[in-house]
FINU-339620 format. One line per field, with one value per residue: residue number from 1; x, y, z of N, C-alpha, C in turn. Coordinates in steps of 0.02 Angstrom, whole numbers, plus 50000, padded with zeros to 5 digits. Each point is the difference from the previous one (the first is absolute). Example, Ala and Ser with C-alpha at 12.3 -4.5 7.8 and 13.67 -1.06 7.14 Angstrom:
% FINU-339620
seq <- [1 | 2]
n.xx <- [50660 | 49982]
n.yy <- [49716 | 50053]
n.zz <- [50390 | 49964]
ca.xx <- [49955 | 50042]
ca.yy <- [50059 | 50059]
ca.zz <- [50000 | 50003]
c.xx <- [50045 | 49961]
c.yy <- [50060 | 50055]
c.zz <- [50000 | 50037]
//
This chain:
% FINU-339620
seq <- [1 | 2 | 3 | 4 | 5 | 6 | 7 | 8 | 9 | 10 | 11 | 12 | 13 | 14 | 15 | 16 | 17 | 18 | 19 | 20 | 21 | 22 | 23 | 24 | 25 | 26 | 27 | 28 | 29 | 30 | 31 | 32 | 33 | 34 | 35 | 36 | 37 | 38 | 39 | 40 | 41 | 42 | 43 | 44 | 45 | 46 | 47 | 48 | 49 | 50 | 51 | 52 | 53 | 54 | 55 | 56 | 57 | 58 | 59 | 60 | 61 | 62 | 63 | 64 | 65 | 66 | 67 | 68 | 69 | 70 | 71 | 72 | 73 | 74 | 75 | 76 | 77 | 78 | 79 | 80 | 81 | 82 | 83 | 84 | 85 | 86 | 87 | 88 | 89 | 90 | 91 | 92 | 93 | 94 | 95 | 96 | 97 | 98 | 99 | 100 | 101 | 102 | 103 | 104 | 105 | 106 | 107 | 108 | 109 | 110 | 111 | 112 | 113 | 114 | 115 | 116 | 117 | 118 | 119 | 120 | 121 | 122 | 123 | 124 | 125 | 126 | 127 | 128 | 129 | 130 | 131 | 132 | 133 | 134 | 135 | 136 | 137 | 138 | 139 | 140 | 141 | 142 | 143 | 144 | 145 | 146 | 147 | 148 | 149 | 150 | 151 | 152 | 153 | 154 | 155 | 156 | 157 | 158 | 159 | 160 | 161 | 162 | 163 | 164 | 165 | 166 | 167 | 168 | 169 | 170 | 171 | 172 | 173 | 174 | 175 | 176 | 177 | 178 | 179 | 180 | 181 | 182 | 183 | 184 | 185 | 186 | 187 | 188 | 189 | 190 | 191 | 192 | 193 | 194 | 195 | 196 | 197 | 198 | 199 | 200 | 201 | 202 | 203]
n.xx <- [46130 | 49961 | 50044 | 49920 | 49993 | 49922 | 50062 | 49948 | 50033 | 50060 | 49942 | 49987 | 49985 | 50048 | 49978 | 50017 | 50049 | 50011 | 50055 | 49975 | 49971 | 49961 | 49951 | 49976 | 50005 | 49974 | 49966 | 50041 | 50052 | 49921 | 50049 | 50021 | 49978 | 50014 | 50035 | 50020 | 50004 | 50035 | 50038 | 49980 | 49995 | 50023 | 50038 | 49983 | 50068 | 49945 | 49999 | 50080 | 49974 | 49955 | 50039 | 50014 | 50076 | 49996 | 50034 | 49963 | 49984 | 50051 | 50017 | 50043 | 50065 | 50033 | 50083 | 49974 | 50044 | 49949 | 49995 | 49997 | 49967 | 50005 | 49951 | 49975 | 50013 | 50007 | 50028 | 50051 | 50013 | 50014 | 50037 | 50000 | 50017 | 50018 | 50041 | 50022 | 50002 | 49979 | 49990 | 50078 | 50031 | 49960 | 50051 | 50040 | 49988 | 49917 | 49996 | 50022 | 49969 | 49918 | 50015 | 50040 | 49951 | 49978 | 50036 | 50022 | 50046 | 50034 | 49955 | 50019 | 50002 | 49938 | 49994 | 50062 | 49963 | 50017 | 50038 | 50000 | 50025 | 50003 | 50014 | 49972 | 50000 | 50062 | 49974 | 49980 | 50006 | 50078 | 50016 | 49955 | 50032 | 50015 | 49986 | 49960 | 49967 | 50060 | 49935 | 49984 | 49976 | 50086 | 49988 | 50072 | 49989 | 50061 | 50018 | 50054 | 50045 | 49984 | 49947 | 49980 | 49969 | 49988 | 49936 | 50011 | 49944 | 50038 | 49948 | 50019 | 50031 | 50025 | 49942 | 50026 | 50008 | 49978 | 49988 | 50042 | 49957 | 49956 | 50042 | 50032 | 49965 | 49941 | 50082 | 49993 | 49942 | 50018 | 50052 | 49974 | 49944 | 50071 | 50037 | 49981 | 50056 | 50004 | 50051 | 49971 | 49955 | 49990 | 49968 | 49936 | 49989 | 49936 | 49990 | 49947 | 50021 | 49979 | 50054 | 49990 | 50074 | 50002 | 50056 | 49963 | 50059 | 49976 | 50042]
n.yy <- [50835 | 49963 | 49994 | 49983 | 49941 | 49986 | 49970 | 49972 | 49974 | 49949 | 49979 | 50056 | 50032 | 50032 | 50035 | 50038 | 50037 | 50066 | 49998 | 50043 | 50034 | 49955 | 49981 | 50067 | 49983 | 49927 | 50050 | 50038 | 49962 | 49989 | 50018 | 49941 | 50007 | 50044 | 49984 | 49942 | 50072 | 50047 | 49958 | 49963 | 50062 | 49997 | 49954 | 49997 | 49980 | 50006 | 50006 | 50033 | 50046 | 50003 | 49993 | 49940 | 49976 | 49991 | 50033 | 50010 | 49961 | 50026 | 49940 | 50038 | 49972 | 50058 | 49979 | 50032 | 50041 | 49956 | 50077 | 49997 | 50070 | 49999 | 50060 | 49968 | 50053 | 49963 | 49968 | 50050 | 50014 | 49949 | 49998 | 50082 | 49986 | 49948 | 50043 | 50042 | 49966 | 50008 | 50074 | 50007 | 49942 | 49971 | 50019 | 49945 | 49955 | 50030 | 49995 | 49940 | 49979 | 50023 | 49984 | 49969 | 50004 | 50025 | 49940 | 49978 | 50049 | 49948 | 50023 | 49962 | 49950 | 49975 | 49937 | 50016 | 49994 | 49951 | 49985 | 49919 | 49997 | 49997 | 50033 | 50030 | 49938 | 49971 | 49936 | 50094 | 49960 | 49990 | 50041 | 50021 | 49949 | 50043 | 49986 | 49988 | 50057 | 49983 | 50009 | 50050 | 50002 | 50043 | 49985 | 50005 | 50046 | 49985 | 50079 | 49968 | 50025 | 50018 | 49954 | 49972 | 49996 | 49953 | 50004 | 49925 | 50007 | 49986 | 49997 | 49961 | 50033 | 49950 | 49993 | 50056 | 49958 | 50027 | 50039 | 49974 | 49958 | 50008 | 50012 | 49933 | 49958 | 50017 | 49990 | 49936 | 49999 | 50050 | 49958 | 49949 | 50019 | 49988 | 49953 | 49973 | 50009 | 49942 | 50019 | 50049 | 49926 | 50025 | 49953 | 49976 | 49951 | 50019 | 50003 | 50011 | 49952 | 49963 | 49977 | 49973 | 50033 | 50011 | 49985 | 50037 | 49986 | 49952 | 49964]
n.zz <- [51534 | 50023 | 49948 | 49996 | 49985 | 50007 | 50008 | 49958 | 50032 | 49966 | 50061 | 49935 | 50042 | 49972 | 50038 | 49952 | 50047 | 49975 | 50054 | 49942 | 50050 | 50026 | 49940 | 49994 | 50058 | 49983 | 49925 | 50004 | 50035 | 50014 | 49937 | 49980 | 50077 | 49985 | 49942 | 50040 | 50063 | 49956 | 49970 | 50054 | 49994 | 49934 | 50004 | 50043 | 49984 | 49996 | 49934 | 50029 | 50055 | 49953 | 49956 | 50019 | 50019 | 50064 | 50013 | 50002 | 49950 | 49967 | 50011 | 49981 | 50036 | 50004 | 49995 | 50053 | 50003 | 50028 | 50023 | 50071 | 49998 | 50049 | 50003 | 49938 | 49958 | 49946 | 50064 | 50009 | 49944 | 49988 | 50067 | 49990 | 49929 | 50050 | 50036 | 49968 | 49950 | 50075 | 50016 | 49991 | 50016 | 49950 | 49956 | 50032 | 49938 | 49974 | 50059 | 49987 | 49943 | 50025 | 50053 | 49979 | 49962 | 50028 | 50019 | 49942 | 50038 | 49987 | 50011 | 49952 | 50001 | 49970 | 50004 | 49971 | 49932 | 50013 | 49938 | 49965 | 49961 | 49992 | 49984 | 50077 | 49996 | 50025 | 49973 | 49998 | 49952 | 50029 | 50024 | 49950 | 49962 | 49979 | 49945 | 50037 | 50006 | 50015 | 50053 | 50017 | 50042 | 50015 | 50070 | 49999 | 49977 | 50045 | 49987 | 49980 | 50038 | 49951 | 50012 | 49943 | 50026 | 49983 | 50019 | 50012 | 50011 | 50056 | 50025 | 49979 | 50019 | 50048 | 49998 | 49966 | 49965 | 49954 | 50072 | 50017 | 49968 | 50032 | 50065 | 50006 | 49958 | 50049 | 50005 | 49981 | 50002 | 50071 | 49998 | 49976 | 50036 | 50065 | 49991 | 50075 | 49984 | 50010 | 50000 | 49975 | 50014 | 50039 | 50036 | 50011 | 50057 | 50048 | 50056 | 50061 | 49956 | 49949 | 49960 | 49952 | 49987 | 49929 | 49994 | 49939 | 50002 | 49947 | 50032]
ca.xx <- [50067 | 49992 | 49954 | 49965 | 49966 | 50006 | 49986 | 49963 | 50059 | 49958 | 50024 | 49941 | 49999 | 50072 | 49993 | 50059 | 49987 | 50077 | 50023 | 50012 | 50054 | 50079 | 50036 | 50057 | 50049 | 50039 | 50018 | 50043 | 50038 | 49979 | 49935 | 49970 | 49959 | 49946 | 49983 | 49967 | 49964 | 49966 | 49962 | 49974 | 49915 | 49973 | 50016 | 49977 | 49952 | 49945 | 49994 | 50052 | 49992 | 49957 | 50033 | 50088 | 50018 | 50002 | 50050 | 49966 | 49976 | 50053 | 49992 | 50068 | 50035 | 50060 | 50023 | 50027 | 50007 | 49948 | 50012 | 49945 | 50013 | 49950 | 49998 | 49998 | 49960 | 49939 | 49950 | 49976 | 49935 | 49938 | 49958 | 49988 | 49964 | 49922 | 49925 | 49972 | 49974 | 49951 | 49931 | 50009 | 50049 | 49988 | 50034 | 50060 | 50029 | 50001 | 50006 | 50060 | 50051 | 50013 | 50034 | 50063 | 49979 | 49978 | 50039 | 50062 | 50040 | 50020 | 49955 | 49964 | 49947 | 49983 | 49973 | 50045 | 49982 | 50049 | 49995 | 50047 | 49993 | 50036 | 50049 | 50009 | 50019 | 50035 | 49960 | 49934 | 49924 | 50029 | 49976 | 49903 | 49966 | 49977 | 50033 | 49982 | 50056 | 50007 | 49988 | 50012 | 50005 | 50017 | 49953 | 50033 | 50065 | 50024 | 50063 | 50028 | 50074 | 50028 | 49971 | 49910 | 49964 | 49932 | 49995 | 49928 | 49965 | 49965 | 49970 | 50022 | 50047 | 50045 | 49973 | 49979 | 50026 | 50018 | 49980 | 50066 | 50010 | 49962 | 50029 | 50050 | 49963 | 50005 | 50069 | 50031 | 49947 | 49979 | 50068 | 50001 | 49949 | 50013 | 50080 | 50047 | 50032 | 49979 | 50037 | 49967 | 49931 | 50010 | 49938 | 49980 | 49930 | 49987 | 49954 | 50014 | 50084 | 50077 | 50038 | 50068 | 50020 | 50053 | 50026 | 49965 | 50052 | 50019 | 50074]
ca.yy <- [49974 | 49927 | 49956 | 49914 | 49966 | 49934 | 49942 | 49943 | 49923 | 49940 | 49997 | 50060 | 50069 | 50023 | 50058 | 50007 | 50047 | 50025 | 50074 | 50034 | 50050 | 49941 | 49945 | 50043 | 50002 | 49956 | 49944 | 50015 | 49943 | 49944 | 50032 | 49935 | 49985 | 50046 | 49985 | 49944 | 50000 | 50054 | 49959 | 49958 | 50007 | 50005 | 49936 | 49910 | 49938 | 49974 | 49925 | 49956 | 49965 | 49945 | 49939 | 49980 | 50013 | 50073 | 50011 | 49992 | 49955 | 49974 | 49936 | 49942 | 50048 | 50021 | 49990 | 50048 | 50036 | 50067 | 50024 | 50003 | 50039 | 50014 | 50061 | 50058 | 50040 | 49972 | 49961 | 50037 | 50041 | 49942 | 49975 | 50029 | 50010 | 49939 | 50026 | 50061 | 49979 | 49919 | 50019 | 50014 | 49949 | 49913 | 49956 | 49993 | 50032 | 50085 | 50043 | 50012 | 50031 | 50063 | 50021 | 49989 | 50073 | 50062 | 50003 | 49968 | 50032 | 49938 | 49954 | 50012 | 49969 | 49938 | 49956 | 50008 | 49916 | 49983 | 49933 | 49978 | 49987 | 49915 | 50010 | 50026 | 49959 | 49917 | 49953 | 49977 | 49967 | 49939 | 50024 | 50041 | 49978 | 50062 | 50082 | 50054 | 50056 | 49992 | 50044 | 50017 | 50066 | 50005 | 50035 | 50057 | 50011 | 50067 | 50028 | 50009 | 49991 | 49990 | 49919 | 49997 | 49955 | 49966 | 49982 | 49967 | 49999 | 49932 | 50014 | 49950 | 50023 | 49968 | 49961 | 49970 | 49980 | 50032 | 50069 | 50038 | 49980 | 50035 | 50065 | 50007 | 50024 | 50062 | 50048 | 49981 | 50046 | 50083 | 50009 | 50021 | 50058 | 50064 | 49985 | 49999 | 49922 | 49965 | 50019 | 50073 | 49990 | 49959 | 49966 | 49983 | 49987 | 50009 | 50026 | 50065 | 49969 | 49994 | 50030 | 49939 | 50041 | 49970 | 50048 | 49953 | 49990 | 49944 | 49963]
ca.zz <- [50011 | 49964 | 49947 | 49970 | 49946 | 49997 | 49953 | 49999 | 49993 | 50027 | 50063 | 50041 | 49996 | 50020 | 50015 | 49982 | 50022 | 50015 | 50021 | 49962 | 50028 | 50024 | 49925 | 50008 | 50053 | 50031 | 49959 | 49971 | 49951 | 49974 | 49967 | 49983 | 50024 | 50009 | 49950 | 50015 | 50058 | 49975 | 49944 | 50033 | 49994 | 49931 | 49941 | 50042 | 49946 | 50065 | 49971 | 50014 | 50071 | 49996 | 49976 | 49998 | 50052 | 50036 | 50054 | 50076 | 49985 | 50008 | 50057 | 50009 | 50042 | 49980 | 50023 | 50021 | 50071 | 50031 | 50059 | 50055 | 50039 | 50052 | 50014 | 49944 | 49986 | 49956 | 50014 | 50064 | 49949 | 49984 | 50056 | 50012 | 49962 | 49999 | 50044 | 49977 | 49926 | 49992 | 49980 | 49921 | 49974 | 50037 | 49998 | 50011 | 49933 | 49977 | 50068 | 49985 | 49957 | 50010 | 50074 | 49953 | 49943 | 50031 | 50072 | 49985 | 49941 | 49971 | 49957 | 49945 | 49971 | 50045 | 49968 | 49956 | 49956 | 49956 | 49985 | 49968 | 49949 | 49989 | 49954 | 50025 | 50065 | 49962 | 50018 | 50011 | 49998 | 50050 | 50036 | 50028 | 49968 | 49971 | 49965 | 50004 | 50033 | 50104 | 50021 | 50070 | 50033 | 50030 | 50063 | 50010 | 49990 | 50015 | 49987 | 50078 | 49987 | 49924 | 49968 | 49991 | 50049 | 50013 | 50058 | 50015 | 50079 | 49989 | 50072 | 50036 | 49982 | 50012 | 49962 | 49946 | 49976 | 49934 | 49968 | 49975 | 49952 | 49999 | 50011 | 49958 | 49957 | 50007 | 50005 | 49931 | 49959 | 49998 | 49962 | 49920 | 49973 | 49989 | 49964 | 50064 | 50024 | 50055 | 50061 | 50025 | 50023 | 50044 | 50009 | 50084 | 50038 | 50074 | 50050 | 50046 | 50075 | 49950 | 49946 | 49978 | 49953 | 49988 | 49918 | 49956 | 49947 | 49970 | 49944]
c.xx <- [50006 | 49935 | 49995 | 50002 | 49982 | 49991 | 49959 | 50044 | 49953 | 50022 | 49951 | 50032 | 50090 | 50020 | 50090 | 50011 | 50079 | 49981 | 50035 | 50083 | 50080 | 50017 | 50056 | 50051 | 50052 | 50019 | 50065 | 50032 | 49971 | 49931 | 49953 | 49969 | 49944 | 49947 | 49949 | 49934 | 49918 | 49961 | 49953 | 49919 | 50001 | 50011 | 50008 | 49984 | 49961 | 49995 | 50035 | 49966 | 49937 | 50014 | 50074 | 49998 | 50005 | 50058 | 49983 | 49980 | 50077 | 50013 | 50065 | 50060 | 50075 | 50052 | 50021 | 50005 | 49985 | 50021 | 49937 | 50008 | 49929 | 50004 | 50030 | 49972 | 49931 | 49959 | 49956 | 49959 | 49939 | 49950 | 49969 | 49927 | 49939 | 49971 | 49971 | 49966 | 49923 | 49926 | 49983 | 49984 | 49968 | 50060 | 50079 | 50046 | 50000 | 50016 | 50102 | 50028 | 49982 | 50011 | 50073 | 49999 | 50008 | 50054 | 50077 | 50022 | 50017 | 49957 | 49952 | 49944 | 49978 | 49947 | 50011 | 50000 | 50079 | 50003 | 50069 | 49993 | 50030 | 50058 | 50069 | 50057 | 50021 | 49975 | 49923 | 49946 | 50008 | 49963 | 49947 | 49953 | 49950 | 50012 | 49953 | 50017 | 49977 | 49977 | 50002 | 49981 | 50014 | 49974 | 50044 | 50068 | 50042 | 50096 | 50036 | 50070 | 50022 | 49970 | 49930 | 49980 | 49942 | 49980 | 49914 | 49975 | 49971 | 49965 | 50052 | 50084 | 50047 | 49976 | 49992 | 50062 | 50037 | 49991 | 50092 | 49999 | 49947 | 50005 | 50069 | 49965 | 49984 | 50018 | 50017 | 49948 | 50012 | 50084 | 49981 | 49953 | 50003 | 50083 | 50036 | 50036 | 49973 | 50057 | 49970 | 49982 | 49991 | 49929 | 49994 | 49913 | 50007 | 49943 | 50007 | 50058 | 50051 | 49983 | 50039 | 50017 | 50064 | 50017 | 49978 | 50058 | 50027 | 50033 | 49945]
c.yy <- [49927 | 49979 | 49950 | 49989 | 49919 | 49946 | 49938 | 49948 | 49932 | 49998 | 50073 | 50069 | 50020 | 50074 | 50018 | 50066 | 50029 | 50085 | 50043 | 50050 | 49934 | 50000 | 50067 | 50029 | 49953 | 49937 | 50043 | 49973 | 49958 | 50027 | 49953 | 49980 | 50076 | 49998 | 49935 | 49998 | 50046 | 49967 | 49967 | 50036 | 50017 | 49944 | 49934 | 49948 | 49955 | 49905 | 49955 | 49967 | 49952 | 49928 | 49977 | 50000 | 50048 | 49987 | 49984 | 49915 | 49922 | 49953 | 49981 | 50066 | 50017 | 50006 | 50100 | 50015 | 50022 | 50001 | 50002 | 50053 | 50015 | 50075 | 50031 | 50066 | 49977 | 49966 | 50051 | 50055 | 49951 | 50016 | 50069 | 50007 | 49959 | 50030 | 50051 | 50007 | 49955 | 50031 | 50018 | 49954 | 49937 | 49932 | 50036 | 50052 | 50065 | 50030 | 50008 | 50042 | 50088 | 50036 | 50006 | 50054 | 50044 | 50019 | 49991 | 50040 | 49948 | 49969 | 50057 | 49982 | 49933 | 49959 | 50013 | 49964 | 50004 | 49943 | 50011 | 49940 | 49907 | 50039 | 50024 | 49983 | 49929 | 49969 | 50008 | 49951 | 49934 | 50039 | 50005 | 49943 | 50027 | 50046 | 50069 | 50058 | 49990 | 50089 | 50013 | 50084 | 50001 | 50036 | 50079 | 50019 | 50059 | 50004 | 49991 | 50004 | 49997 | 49960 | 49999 | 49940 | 49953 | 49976 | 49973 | 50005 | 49909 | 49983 | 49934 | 49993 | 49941 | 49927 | 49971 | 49967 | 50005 | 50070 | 50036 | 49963 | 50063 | 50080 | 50033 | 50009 | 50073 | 50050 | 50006 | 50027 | 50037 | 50012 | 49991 | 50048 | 50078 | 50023 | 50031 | 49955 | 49960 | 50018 | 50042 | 49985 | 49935 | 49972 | 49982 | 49998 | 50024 | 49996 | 50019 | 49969 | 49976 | 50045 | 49961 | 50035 | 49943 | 50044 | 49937 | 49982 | 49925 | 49972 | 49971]
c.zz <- [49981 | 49945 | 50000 | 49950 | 50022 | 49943 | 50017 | 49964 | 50041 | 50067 | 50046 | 49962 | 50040 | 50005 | 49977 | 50016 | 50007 | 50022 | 49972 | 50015 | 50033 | 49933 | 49977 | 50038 | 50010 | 49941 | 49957 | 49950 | 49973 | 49944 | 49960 | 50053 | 50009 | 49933 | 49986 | 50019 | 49962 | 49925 | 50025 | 50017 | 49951 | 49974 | 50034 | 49961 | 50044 | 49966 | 50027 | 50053 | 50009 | 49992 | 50029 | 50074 | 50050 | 50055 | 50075 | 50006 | 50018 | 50036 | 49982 | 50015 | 49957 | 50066 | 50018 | 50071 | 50029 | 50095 | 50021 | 50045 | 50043 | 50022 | 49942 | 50007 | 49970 | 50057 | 50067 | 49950 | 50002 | 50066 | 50016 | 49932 | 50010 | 50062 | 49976 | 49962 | 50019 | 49974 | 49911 | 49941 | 50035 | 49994 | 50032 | 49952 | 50012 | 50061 | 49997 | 49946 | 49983 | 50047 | 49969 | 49954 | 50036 | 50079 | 50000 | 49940 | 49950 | 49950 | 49940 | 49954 | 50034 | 49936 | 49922 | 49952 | 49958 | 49958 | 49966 | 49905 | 49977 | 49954 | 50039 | 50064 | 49950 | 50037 | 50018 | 50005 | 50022 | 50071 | 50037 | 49939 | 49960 | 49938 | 50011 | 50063 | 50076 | 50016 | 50082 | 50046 | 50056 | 50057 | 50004 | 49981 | 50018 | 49979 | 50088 | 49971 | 49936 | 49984 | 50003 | 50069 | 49983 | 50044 | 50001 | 50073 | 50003 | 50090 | 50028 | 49965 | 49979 | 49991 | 49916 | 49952 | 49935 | 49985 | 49965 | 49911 | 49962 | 49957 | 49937 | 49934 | 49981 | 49995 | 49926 | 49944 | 50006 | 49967 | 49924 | 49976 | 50024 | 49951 | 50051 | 50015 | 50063 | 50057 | 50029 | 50042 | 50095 | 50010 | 50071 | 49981 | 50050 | 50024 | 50039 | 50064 | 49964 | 49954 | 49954 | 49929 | 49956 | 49921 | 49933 | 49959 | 50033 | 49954 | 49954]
//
């Protein structure tokens, strides 16, 4: 029911993993992301993620809206997946995101490589100082309500500072490599008590 593949990227080993039977249930309308999802253990341009910028890396902030919801679903999945997951799973990360695989109708895939091109984005290389390709793997991703989801796990939830610059990124790769518009697509961080969600569309 769930396929691997791990990729060797800079930073370790990225267990890239999707729920076969969800990617056909719950990706309907979104056939540019099943397509995304399904290219992704045959054609990884693995070169990209060695080199250049990375999403996660990001130190400077975008002006968005982000909401604070306390007693998410995502965060009340989180707190159940870190006890269960502890004999499995040595990290935070993997105990989450396959408790999520395997527990969360919603979720489809997890640690998701995406990138982006300089050709790809105005002003890029004002930006990431960079022409080379901004990369990233997304921790999860789930179909909810008509809209693709991203979703970072961050243990200190409310703490961190740039993860929505982060995130938004994120949104915006898995939009040009799957040819989903960015409206489709809503975003969020959490942990097992917040939740901070906001929509990736910028004036």
């Amino acid at each position: 029911m769930i396929k691997q593949l791990s990729l060797e990227h800079v930073g370790g080993f990225y267990h890239y993993r999707v729920h076969m039977p969800k990617l056909e249930s719950c990706c309907n309308d979104f056939s540019g992301l099943k397509l995304h999802l399904d290219k992704m253990f045959r054609e990884c341009p693995d070169d990209y993620f060695n080199v250049g910028p990375r999403s996660s890396r990001l130190k400077f902030s975008l002006p968005l809206e982000i909401k604070k919801i306390n007693g998410h679903e995502v965060s009340s999945l989180a707190g159940e997946g870190l006890k269960l997951n502890k004999d499995r799973y040595k990290t935070g990360h993997s105990r989450i995101q396959v408790f999520f695989l395997e527990r969360d109708d919603k979720t489809i895939a997890v640690e998701v490589p995406v990138w982006m091109c300089s050709w790809e984005l105005k002003n890029y290389k004002e930006l990431f100082q960079s022409e080379l390709p901004l990369t990233g793997h997304i921790d999860l991703v789930r179909v909810e309500g008509g809209k693709i989801w991203v979703w970072d796990y961050k243990p200190r939830a409310a703490e961190e500072e740039f993860a929505g610059t982060q995130v938004y990124f994120y949104a915006l790769m898995l939009s040009a490599r799957t040819g989903i518009p960015i409206e489709n697509f809503r975003c969020g961080w959490f942990d097992n008590e917040d939740a901070f969600v906001f929509e990736p569309c910028l004036d």
